[in-house]
C-alpha positions in Angstrom: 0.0 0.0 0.0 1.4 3.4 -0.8 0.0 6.9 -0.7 -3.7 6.1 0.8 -5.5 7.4 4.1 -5.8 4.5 6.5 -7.6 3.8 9.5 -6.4 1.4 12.3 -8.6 0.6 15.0 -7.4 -0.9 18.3 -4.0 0.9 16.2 -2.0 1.6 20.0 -2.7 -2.3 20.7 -0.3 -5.2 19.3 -1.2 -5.9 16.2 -2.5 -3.0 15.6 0.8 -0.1 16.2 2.8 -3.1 14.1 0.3 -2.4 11.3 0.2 1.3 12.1 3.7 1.8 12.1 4.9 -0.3 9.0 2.0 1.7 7.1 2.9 5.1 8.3 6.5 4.9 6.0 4.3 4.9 3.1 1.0 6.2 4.1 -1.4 9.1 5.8 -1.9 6.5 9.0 -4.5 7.0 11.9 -4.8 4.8 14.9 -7.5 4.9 17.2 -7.3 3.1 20.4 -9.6 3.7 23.9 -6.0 2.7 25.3 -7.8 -0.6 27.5 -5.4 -2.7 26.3 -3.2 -0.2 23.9 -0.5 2.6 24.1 0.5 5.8 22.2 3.8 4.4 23.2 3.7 1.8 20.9 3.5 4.4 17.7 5.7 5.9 15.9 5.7 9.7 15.8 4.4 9.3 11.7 1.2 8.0 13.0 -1.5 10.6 14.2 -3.1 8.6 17.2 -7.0 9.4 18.5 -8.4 8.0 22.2 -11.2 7.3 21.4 -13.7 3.6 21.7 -15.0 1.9 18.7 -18.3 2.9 19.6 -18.0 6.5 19.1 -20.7 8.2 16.5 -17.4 11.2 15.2 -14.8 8.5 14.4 -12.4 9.2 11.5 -13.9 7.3 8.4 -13.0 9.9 5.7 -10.6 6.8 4.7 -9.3 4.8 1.5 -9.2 1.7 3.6 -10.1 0.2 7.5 -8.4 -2.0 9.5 -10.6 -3.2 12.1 -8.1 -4.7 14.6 -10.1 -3.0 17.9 -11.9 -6.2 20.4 -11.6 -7.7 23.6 -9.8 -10.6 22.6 -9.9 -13.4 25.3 -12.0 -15.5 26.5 -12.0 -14.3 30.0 -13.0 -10.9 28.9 -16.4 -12.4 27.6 -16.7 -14.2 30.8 -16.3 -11.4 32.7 -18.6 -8.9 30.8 -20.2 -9.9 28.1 -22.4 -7.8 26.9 -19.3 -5.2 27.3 -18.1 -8.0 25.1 -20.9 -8.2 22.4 -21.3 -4.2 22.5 -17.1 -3.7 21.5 -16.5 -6.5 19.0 -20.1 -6.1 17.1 -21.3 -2.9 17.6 -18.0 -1.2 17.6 -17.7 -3.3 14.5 -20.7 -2.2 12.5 -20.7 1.3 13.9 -17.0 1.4 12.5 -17.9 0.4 8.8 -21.0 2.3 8.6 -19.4 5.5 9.3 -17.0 4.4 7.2 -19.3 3.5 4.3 -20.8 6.6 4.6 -17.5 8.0 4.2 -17.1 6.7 0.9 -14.6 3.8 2.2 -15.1 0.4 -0.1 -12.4 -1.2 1.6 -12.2 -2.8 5.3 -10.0 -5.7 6.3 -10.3 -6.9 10.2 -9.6 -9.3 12.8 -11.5 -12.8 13.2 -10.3 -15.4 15.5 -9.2 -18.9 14.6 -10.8 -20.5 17.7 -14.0 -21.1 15.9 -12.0 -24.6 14.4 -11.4 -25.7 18.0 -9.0 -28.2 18.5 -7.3 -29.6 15.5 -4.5 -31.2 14.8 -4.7 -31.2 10.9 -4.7 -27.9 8.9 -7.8 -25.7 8.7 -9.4 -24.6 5.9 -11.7 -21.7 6.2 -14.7 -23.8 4.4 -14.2 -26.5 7.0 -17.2 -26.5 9.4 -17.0 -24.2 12.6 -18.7 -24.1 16.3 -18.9 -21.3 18.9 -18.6 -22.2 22.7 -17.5 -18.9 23.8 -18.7 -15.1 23.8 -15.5 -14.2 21.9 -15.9 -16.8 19.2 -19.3 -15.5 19.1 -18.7 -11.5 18.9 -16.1 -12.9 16.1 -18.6 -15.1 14.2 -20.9 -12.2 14.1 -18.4 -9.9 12.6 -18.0 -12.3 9.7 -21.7 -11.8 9.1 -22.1 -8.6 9.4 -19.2 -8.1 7.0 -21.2 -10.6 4.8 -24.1 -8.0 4.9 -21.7 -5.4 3.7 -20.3 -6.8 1.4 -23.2 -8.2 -0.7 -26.2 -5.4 0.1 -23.3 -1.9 -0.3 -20.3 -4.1 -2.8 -17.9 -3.4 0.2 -14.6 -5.6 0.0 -14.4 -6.8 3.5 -12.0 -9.2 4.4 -11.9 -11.2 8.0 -8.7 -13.1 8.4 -8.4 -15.7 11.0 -5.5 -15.3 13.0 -3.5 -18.2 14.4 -1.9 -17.3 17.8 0.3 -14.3 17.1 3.1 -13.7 18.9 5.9 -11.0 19.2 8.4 -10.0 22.5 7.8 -8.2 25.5 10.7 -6.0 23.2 7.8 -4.8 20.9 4.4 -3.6 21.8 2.7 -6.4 24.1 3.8 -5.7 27.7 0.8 -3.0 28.2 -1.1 -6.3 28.1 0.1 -7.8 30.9 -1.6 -11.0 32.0 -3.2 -11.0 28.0 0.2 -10.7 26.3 0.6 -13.7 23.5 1.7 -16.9 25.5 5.2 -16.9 23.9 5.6 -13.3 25.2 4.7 -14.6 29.1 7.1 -17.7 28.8 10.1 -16.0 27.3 10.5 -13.1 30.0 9.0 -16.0 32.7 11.7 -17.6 31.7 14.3 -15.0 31.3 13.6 -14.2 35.0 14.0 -17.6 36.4 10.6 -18.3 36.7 8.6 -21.2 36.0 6.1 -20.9 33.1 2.4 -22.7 34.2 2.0 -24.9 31.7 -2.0 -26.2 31.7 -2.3 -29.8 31.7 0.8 -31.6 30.6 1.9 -29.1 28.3 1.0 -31.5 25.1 -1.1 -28.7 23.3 -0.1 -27.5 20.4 -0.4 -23.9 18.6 0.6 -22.4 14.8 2.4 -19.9 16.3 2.5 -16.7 13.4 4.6 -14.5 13.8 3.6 -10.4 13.7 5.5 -8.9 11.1 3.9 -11.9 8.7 1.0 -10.9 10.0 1.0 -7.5 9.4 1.9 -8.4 5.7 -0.8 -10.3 5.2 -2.7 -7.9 6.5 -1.7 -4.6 3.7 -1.9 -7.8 1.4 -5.5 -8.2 1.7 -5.7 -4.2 1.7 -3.9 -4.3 -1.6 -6.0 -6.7 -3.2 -9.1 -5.9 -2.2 -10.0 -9.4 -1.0 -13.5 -10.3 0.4 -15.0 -12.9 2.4 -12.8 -15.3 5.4 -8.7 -16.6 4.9 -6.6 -17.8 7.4 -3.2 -16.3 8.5 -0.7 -19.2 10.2 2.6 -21.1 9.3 0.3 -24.6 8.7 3.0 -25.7 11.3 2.5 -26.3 15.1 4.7 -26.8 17.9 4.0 -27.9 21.9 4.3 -25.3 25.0 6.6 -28.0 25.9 8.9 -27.5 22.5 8.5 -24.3 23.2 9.6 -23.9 26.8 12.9 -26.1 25.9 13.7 -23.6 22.7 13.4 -20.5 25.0 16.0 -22.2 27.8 18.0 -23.1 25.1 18.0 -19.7 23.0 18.7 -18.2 26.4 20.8 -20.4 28.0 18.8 -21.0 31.2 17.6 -24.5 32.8 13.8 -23.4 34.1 11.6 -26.5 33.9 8.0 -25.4 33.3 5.4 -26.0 36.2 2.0 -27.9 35.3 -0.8 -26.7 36.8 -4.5 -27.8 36.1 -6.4 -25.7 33.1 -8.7 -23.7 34.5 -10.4 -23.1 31.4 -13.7 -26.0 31.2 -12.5 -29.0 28.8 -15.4 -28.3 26.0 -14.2 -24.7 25.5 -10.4 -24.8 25.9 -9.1 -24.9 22.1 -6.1 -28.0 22.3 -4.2 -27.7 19.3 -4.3 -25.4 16.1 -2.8 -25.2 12.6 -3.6 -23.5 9.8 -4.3 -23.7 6.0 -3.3 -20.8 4.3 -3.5 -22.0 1.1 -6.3 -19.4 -0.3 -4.5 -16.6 1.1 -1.2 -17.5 -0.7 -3.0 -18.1 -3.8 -4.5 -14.9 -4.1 -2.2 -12.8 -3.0 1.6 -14.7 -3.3 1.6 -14.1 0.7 3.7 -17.2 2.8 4.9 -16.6 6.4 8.5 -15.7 6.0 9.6 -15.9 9.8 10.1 -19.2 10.8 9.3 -20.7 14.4 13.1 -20.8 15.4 13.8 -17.9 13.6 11.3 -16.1 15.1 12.1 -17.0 19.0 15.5 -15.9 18.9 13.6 -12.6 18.0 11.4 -12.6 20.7 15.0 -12.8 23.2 17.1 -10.8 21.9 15.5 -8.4 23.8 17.2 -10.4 27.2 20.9 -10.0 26.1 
């Protein structure tokens, strides 16, 4: 993307200042952020940054495209308030791209979840059949319709992408997020500190781990291309807390055994294991993770030399 006015919502957040701040080098960025679970900190000086909530009615929409990256985006969070829940991740959502529409934007790309598979240990392709056992799936499952409805009744391009457990150090943006940081973020500086990371169970589960920057080029991708309807962003290759535990201690050079403790997240909602096909991505738009697991670990602690 070059030369375009772009709106990032939930832009001070993880994802969303990586996007922000790889766009602003050759774009007019904004990044608006109600700073829950974001910082200004996080942005570079090119981006012009807005507090503000998702569910504001004077929201920045004059824009050639929207990235919707703004939701509470765990589990717990739904638990804990859900219809604080429903109200951020669909209203904020449709509120977003109808000012928007309005605005004259035909373009809006933004974050699904990858939970909606469940647990599986064989890649998932987006027409595979999906379930919804938690008020985050659901708040995501209804953004996919509700983009649906925008698409086919105003010929808006909207594309959700399904991310598969993104990751990134406490060196970049995620340690405003504190107990909701990615996992790999928590075990590295756990690690790093001497301490042992709580494993759930016996620490068998398996995640496609993605890493950010591929993220955030799949993202301007999508953007670029116009794409509408579902696609998956992950590796399609998945690795245990376990493998990943041993790979920090031996990246760092530490000996810190993991402790087990017993999930406390019920057995028919807790998502086991998770890999991706990416397949329709790729084919549309040429786009293949670039950052490989190892690769992308020795990022994540450099930041502890």
């Amino acid at each position: 993307m070059r030369d375009q006015r772009v709106l990032v919502t939930g832009g001070a957040g993880f994802i969303g200042s990586n996007l922000a701040n790889e766009l602003a080098e050759r774009n007019e960025v904004v990044a608006v952020d109600d700073c829950h679970l974001g910082t200004p900190e996080n942005l570079s000086p090119d981006v012009e940054f807005l507090e503000a909530s998702v569910l504001d009615e004077d929201l920045p929409t004059d824009v050639d495209v929207v990235f919707h990256l703004a939701a509470l985006s765990s589990y717990a969070m739904h638990e804990e308030t859900p219809r604080r829940g429903a109200r951020v991740n669909v209203e904020g959502f449709v509120n977003v791209v109808e000012q928007a529409r309005k605005d004259g934007c035909d373009t809006v790309v933004y974050a699904s979840t990858s939970s909606i598979y469940g647990s599986q240990t064989d890649p998932s392709p987006e027409e595979m059949d999906v379930t919804v056992n938690t008020g985050y799936e659901a708040s995501k499952m209804a953004r996919e319709r509700y983009a649906e409805y925008f698409s086919n009744h105003y010929g808006l391009s909207t594309c959700g992408m399904r991310f598969f457990s993104v990751y990134q150090g406490y060196g970049g943006s995620e340690a405003h997020k504190g107990e909701y940081a990615n996992v790999i973020a928590q075990f590295a500086d756990d690690v790093a500190n001497g301490r042992s990371p709580k494993l759930y169970g016996d620490g068998s589960q398996t995640r496609d781990f993605t890493h950010v920057s591929d993220v955030v080029r799949a993202l301007e991708l999508a953007a670029e291309h116009e794409l509408d309807g579902i696609y998956n962003v992950g590796t399609g290759e998945s690795h245990s807390f376990n493998a990943l535990v041993d790979l920090l201690n031996d990246e760092l050079g530490t000996d810190v055994d993991p402790e087990y403790v017993e999930n406390p997240i019920p057995e028919h909602v807790y998502v086991h294991d998770t890999c991706a096909d990416s397949s329709k991505l790729r084919a549309e738009t040429g786009w293949k993770p670039e950052i490989g697991f190892e690769e992308g670990i020795r990022r994540v602690c450099a930041v502890y030399d």
